[in-house]
N, C-alpha and C positions, 0 to 999 in steps of 0.2 A: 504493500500500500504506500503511497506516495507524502512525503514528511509535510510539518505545516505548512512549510517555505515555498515545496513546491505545488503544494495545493493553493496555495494564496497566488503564487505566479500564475496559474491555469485562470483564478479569477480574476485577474488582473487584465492577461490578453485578451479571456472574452468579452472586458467591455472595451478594450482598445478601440478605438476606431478605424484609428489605420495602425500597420504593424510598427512597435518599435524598433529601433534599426543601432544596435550597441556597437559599438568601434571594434572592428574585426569581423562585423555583420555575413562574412561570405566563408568566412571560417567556418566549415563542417567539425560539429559537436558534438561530445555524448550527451542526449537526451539527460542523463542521468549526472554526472558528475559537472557538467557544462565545460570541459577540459576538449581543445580536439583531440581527434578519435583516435588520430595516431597514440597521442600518448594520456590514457584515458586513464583514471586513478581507481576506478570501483574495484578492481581485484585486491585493495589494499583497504577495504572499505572497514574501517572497525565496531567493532562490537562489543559493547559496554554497559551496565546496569549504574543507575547514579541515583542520589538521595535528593537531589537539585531538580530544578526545574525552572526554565529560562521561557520567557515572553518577549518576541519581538514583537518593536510596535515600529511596524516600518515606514515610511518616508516614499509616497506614491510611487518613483520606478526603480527604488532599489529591489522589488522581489524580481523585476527583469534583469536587472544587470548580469552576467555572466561570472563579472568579479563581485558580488555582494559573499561576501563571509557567514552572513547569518543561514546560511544555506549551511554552511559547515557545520556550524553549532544544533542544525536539526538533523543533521547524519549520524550526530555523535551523541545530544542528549535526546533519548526517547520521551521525556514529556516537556517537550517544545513549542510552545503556541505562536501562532505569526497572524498579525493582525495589521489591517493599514489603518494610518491612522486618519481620522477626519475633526476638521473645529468642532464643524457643526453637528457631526453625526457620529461620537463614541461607537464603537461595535457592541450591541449588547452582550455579545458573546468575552470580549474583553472584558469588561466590567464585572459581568458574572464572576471571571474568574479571578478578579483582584478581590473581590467581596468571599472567596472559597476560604471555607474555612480546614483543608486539608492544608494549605498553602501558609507560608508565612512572606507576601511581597516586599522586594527592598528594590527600590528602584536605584538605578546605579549611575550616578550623574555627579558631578564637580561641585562640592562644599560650596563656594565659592558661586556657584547659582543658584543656590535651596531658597525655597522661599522664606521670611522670615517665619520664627518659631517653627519650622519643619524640623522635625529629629533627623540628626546625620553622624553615622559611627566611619570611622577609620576601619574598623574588621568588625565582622560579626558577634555576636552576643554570644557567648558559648555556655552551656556545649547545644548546638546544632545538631552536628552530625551523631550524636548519641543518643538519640529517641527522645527526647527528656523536651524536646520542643518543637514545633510544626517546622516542615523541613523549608527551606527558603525558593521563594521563585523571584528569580533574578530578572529585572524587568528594563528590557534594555533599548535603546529607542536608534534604529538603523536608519543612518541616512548621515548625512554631512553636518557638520558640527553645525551653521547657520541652520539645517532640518532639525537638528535635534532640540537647538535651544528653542526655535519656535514652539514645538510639538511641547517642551512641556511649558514653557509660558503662556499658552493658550487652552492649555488638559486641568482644569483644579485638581479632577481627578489624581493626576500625578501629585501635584502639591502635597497632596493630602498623605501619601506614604513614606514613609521611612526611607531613607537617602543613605544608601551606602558609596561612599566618595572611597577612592580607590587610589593608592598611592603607588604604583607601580616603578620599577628603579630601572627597570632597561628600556630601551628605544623600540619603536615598531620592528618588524620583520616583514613588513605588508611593503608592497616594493608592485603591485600593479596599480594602485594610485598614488596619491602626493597630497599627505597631510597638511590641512590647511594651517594646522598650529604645533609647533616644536612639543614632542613626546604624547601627541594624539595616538591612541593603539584605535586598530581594527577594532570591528564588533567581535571576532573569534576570538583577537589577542584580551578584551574583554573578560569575557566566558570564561578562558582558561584561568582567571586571575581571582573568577568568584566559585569557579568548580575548587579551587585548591582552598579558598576562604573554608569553603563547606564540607570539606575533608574528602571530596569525590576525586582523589586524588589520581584513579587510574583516568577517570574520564578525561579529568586534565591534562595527562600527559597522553591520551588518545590525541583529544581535540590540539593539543600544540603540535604534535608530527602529524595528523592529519591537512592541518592547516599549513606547514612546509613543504608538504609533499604537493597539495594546490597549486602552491606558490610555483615550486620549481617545473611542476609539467603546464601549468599555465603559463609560463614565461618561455616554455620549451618552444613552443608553437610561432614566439614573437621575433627571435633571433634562430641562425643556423646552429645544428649540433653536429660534433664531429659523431661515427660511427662509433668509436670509444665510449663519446660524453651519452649515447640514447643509448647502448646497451645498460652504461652504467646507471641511469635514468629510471628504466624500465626493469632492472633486476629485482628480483624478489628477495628477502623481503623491503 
């Protein structure tokens, strides 16, 4: 069955109007991992149980883009939700699930933007990952730093939850866009920084070499490889 991400992308093109047309448009792709076919990642696809649970609220055509990352994080975490966002018109299906009371929501956005009096922690309340407390869904908002700060300036709804600001100490790895602001991570490099928060620690170290292994055959397809560089590419594991 087809993960949030790319269920949300199916509804997305059917109300396109006309097709959208992403940079490399004539590149033949796998359906499935959006990598061309030549050098296609799903034989590497991993498999993983996690205590997490991640909500994207995404930013109108990042479920098209080819490079959107949140796609990664729904290969990797199995209770993934993906939602586009609207001013006017909350998904009630999103909502529902911030109000679950199986869930504990921490939305994960920059101190530095909370609204006032919103609660905002540095790491998670523990213990988390030991039963002892609803397990976290990490509620993460895809799209471009100027998409993101609209989306929650304009959602009270987000206002309204718990803000886990994240202090991450190395630089992106994400290398098929161009960060708009100095130490900006991916929505993936993200994920993996709240998977390991939550103790889901194989997930995390799935979803980071899942998300290298993207990287590198997604950029395989952009420059020539010697016969060398695509054996060693494509070698298992």
């Amino acid at each position: 069955m087809p993960h949030a991400v790319a269920r949300l992308r199916a509804l997305r093109l059917a109300r396109s109007e006309k097709p959208f047309a992403a940079r490399g448009a004539l590149l033949v792709r796998c359906p499935r991992c959006r990598v061309a076919e030549r050098y296609c990642i799903c034989a590497w696809q991993p498999q993983v149980k996690t205590v997490s649970a991640v909500c994207l609220l995404m930013a109108d055509k990042e479920p098209l883009k080819p490079s959107n990352t949140g796609w990664l994080i729904a290969d990797v975490v199995p209770d993934t939700h993906a939602f586009l966002w609207s001013r006017t018109e909350p998904d009630p299906g999103l909502l529902a699930l911030l109000e679950d009371a199986r869930w504990q929501p921490w939305l994960v956005f920059p101190a530095d933007e909370a609204a006032t009096g919103q609660r905002v922690v540095a790491e998670l309340p523990l213990p988390v990952a030991g039963g002892l407390d609803r397990p976290p869904l990490f509620v993460l908002l895809d799209g471009t730093w100027q998409e993101a700060r609209k989306m929650y300036r304009k959602s009270d709804y987000l206002q309204r939850l718990p803000v886990l600001s994240l202090q991450p100490a190395g630089l992106s790895r994400y290398h098929l866009r161009t960060a708009q602001e100095a130490g900006q991570l991916s929505t993936a490099e993200v994920a993996v920084h709240c998977l390991q928060q939550a103790g889901d620690l194989a997930a995390a170290q799935a979803l980071s070499d899942w998300f290298a292994r993207f990287n590198r055959h997604y950029l395989a397809a952009k420059r020539p490889l010697t016969a060398q560089q695509e054996q060693a590419l494509l070698r298992h594991p």
